[in-house]
C-alpha positions as CSV (number, residue, x, y, z in Angstrom):
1,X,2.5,227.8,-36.4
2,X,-0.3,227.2,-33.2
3,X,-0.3,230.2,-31.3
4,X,-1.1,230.4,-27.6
5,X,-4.8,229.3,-26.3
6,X,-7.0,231.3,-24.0
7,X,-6.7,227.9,-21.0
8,X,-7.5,230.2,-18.0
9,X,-10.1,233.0,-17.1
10,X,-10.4,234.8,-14.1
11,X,-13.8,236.3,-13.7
12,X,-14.7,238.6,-10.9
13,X,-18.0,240.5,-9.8
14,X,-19.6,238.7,-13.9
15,X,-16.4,240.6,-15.7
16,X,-13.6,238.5,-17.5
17,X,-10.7,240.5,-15.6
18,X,-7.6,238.4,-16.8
19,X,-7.0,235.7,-19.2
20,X,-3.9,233.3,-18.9
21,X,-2.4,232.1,-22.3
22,X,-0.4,228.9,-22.7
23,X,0.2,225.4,-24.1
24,X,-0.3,222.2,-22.9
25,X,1.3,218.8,-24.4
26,X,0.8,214.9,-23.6
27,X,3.6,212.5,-25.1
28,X,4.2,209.2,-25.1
29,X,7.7,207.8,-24.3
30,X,8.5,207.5,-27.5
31,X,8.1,211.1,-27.5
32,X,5.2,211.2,-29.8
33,X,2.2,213.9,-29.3
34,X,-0.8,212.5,-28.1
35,X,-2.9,215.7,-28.0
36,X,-2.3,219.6,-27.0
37,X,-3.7,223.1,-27.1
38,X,-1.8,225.5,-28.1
39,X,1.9,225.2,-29.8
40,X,3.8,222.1,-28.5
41,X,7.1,223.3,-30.0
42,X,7.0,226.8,-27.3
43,X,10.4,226.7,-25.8
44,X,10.8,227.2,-22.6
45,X,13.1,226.8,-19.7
46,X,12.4,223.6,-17.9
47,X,13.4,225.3,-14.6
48,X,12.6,223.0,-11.6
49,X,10.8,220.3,-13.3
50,X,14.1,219.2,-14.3
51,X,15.0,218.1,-10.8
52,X,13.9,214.2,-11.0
53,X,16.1,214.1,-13.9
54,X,19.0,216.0,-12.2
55,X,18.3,213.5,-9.0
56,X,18.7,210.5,-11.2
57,X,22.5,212.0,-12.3
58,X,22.9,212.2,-8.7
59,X,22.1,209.5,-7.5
60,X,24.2,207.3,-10.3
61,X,27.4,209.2,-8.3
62,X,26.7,208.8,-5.5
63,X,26.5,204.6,-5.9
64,X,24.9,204.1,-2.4
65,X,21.3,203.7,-1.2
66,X,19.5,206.7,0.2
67,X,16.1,206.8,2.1
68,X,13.1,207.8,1.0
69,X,13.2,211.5,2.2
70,X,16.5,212.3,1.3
71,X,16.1,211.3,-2.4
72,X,12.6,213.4,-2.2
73,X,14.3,216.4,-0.8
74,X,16.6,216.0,-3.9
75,X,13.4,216.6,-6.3
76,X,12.3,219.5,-4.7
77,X,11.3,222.6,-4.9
78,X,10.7,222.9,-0.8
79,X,8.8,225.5,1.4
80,X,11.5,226.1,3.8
81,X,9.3,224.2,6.8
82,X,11.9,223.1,9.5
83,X,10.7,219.3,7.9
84,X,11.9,220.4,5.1
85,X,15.5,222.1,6.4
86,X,15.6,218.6,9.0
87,X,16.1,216.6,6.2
88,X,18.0,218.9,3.7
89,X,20.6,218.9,6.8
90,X,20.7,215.0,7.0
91,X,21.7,215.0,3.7
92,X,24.3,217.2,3.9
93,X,26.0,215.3,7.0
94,X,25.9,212.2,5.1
95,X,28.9,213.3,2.9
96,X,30.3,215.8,5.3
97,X,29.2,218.8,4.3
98,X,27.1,221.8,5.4
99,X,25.3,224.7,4.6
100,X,28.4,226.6,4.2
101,X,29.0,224.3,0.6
102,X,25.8,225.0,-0.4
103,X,25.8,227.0,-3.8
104,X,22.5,228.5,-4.4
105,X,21.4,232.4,-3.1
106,X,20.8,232.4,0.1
107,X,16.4,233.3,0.3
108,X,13.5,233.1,2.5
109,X,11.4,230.2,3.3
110,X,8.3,230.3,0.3
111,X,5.8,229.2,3.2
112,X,4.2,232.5,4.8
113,X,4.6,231.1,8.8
114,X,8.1,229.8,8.2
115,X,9.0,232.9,6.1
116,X,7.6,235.4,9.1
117,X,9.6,233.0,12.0
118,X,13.1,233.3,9.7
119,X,15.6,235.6,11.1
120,X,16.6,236.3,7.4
121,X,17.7,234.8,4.2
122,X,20.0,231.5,4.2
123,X,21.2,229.2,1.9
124,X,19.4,225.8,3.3
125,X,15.7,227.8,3.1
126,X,16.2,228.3,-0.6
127,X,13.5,226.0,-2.1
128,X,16.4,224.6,-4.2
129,X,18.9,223.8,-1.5
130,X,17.4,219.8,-1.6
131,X,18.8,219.8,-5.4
132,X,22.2,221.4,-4.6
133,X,23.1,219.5,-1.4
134,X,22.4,216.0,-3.7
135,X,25.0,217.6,-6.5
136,X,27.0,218.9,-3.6
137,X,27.3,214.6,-2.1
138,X,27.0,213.7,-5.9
139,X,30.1,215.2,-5.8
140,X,31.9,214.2,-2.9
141,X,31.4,210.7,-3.4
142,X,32.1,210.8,-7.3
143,X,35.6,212.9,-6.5
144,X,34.3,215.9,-8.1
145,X,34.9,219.6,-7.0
146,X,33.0,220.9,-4.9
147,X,33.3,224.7,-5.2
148,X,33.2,224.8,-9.0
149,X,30.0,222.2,-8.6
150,X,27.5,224.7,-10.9
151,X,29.6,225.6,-13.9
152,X,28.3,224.3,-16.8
153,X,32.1,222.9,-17.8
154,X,31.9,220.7,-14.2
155,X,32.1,216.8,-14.7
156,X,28.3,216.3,-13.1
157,X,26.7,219.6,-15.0
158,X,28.5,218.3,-18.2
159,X,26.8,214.6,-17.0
160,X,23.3,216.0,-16.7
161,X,23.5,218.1,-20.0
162,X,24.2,214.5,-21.7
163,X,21.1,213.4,-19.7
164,X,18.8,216.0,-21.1
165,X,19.7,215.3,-24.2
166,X,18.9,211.7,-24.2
167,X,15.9,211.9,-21.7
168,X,14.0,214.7,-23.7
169,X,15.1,213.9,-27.3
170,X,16.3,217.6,-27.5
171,X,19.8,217.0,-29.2
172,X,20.6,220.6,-28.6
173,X,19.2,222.4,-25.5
174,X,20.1,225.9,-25.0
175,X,21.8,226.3,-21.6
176,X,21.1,229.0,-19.6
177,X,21.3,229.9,-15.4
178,X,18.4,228.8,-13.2
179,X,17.6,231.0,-10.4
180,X,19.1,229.0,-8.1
181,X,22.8,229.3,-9.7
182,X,22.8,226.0,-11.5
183,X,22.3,225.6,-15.3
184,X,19.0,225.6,-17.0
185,X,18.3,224.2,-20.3
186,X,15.5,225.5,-22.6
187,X,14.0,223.4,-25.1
188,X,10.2,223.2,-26.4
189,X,7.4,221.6,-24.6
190,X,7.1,218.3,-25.9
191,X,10.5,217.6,-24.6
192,X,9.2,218.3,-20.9
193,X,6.1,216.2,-22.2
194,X,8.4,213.5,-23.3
195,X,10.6,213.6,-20.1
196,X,7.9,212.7,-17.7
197,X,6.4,209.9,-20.2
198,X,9.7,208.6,-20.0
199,X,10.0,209.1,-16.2
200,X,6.9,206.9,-16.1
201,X,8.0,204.2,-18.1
202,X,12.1,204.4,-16.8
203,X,13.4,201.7,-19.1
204,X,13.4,204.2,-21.8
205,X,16.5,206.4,-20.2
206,X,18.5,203.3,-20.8
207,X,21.7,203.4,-17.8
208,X,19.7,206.1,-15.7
209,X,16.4,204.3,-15.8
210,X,17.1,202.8,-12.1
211,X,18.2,205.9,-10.5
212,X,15.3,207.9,-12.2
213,X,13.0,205.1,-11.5
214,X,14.0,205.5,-7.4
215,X,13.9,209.4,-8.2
216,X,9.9,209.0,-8.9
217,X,9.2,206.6,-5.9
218,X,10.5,208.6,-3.4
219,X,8.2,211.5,-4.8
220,X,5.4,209.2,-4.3
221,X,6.2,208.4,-0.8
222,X,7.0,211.5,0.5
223,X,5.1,214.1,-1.7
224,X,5.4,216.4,1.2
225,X,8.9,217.1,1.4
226,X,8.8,217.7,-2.6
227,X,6.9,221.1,-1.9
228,X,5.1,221.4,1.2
229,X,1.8,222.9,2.6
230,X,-0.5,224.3,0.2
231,X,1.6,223.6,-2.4
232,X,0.0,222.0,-6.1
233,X,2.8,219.2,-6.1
234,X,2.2,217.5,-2.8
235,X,-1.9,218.2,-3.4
236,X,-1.8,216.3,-6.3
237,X,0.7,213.8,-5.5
238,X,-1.3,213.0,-2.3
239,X,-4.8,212.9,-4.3
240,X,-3.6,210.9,-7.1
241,X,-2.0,207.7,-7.0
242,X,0.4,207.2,-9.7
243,X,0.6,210.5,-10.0
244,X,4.2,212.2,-10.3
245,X,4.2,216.1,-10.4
246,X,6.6,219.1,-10.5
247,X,6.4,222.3,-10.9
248,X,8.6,224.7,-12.8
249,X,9.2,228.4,-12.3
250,X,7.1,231.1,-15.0
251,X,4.4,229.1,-15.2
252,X,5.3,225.7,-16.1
253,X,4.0,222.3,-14.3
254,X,4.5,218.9,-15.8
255,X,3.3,215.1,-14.4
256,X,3.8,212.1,-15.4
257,X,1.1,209.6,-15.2
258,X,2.7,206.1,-14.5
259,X,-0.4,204.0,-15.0
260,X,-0.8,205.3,-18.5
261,X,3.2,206.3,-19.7
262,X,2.4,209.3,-20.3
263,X,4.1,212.6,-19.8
264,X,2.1,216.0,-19.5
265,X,3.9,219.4,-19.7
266,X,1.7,222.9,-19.2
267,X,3.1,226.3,-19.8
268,X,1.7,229.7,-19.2
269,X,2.9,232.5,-21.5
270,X,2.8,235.1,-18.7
271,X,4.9,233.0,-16.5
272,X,1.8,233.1,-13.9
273,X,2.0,230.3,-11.1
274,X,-1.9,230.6,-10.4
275,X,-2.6,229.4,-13.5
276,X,-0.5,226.7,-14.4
277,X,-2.5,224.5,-11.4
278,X,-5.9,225.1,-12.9
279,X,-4.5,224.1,-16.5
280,X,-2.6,221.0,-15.5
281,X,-5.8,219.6,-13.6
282,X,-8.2,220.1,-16.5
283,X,-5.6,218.4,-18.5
284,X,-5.5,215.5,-16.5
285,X,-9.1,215.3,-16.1
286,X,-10.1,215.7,-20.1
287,X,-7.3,212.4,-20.0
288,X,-9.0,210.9,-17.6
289,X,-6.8,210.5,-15.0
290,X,-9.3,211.7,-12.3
291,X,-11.8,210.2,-11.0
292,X,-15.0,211.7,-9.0
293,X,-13.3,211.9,-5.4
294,X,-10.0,213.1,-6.8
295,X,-12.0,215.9,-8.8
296,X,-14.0,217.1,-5.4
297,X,-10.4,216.9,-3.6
298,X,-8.9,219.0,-6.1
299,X,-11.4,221.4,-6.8
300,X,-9.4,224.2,-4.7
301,X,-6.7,223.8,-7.2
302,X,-8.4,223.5,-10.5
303,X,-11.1,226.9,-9.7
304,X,-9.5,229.0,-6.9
305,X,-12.2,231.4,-5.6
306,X,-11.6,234.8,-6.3
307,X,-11.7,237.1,-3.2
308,X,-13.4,240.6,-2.6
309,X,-13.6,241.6,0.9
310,X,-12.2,238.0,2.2
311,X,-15.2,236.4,0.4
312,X,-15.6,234.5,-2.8
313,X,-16.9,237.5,-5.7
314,X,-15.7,234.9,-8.5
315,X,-14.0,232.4,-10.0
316,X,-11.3,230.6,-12.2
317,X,-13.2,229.2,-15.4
318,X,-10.7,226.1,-17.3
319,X,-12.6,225.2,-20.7
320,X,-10.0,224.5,-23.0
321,X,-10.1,221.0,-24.9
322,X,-7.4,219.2,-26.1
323,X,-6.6,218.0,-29.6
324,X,-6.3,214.9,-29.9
325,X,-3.6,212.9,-32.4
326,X,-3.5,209.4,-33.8
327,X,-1.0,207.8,-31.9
C-alpha cells in the first residue's frame, strides 16, 4: 500500500526543521486516477470542501434563484469580515430567519482585525454560518424542520448523504460530526478528487448538475466572500481563472480545474493548514494549470518565508512529483 510522501519542508537558518507528509490525487470525472503521490485511497474527512456539494442540495430546495453572493456565502468557509456577516444576514432574512436559528457553535471571527474588534463569540461569525443559514432556508422553503436541521436522520442531511454517494462514487461513506455540528462524511481521497472533476464537468451529478453547476459560478464571481483576506481560496480563485478551490479542515484543499475536468484533492497527514497551500499549488503547476504570472502571483502561497526576528531566515521547499497514470 503507498505510504505518505515527504510534499513539504520547512527549512530555517540551512536546517530541515519540519517535514509535512500527505497525498495528493487528480481524477477525472469518471473518477479515474490521473496521477498522485502518495496513497490515493487515505481516508479522510472531507470537512469543508464538501460545501459546493452541500450548496447544490440546497439550492435544489430551495427552487428559487439566488444572487451571486448569497450562493457564495453558502460555499464558504468565511473570515467573519462584517462583508462576510452582511451577506450571511441577507440570507437569513430571505426565509425569515435569524441568527437565533442558526445551528453551528457560536466562534470568533478567523480574520485577526475582525477577531480583535468582536465583542465575543457568536453564531453568524462562525466560518460555517454561510452553509448553515442555506440548510437553515433549504429548509424553510422545502417544509423541513428547522430545529432538528443537523441530524443525520433529517430529510435534507438524509438528501445530501445520497448526494455524496453519487457525486464521489463512495457507496458507503462513514458519517461522522463536522466541527460545525453538521454531519461529516469520510471517504478516501480519490473521492474528493473525483468530486471536484465532477464539479467541473456538472453533467456528471445527473438532477444536481444545475444547482452544483450555479454552486461553482458563484465561487468564481465572488471568491472573496468564499474565504476572505489572506485566505488560499480567494488567492487562488482570484489568480486563476477557471479555477474552483476549497479548503477542508486538518489539512485538506481540493480544486477543480474546469478548463481541463479535472478534480485535485491534497491532504496532509498532520492535519497542518500551512502546508496544504504549498502542496496544492505545486500540484497545479506540475499539471500545468499555471502559467508564469499566475506562478509570481502565487508565490507567497506556494514558499511562505520563514520568519526569525520579523525577517525571512528560510523557506518552504515543494519538490514532490507526481505519478502519472494512463488514462
Amino acid at each position: 500500500m503507498p505510504t505518505a510522501a515527504p510534499l513539504v519542508r520547512v527549512v530555517r537558518s540551512g536546517l530541515v526543521e519540519s517535514v509535512h507528509l500527505g497525498h495528493a490525487v487528480v481524477c477525472d470525472p469518471r473518477g479515474r486516477v490521473l496521477a498522485s503521490v502518495g496513497d490515493p485511497d487515505r481516508l479522510v474527512f472531507s470537512r469543508s470542501s464538501m460545501k459546493p456539494l452541500q450548496a447544490a442540495v440546497s439550492l435544489r430546495r430551495i427552487a428559487e434563484p439566488l444572487p451571486d453572493d448569497l450562493v457564495a456565502v453558502m460555499c464558504a468557509s468565511h473570515n467573519g469580515e462584517p462583508v462576510h456577516l452582511r451577506v450571511v444576514r441577507r440570507l437569513l432574512r430571505t426565509g425569515g430567519l435569524s441568527e437565533r436559528d442558526l445551528g453551528c457553535p457560536p466562534d470568533l471571527p478567523m480574520e485577526p482585525e475582525a477577531r480583535r474588534a468582536a465583542a465575543g463569540p457568536r453564531r453568524i461569525t462562525h466560518n460555517c454560518s454561510g452553509k448553515h443559514a442555506g440548510m437553515l432556508l433549504a429548509c424553510e422553503r422545502s417544509g423541513a424542520e428547522l430545529p432538528s436541521y443537523l441530524e443525520p436522520s433529517h430529510p435534507l442531511q438524509r438528501e445530501i448523504l445520497r448526494a455524496v454517494r453519487s457525486a464521489t462514487g463512495v457507496e458507503r461513506p462513514v458519517v461522522g460530526v463536522d466541527g460545525c455540528g453538521a454531519p461529516v462524511h469520510g471517504l478516501p481521497l480519490r473521492g474528493m478528487a473525483t468530486l471536484f472533476a465532477r464539479l467541473a464537468r456538472p453533467e456528471r451529478l445527473g438532477r444536481l448538475g444545475e444547482r452544483a453547476a450555479r454552486a461553482v459560478a458563484a465561487m468564481r464571481s465572488a471568491p472573496y466572500l468564499v474565504a476572505g483576506r489572506g485566505r488560499s481560496d480567494t488567492l487562488l480563485m482570484a489568480a486563476v481563472p477557471g479555477l474552483v478551490c476549497k479548503v477542508g479542515a486538518e489539512g485538506l484543499h481540493c480544486a477543480a480545474v474546469l478548463d481541463a475536468g479535472i478534480g485535485v484533492a491534497v491532504r496532509i497527514d498532520d492535519g497542518s493548514d500551512r502546508a496544504a497551500a504549498p502542496a496544492l499549488v505545486r500540484t497545479l503547476d506540475l499539471l500545468g494549470v499555471l502559467d508564469e504570472e499566475q506562478r509570481a502571483r502565487l508565490a507567497s502561497l506556494a514558499a511562505p518565508p520563514v520568519l526569525g526576528g520579523g525577517r525571512p531566515v528560510g523557506r518552504f521547499e515543494v519538490g514532490f512529483r507526481l505519478r502519472r497514470r494512463p488514462a
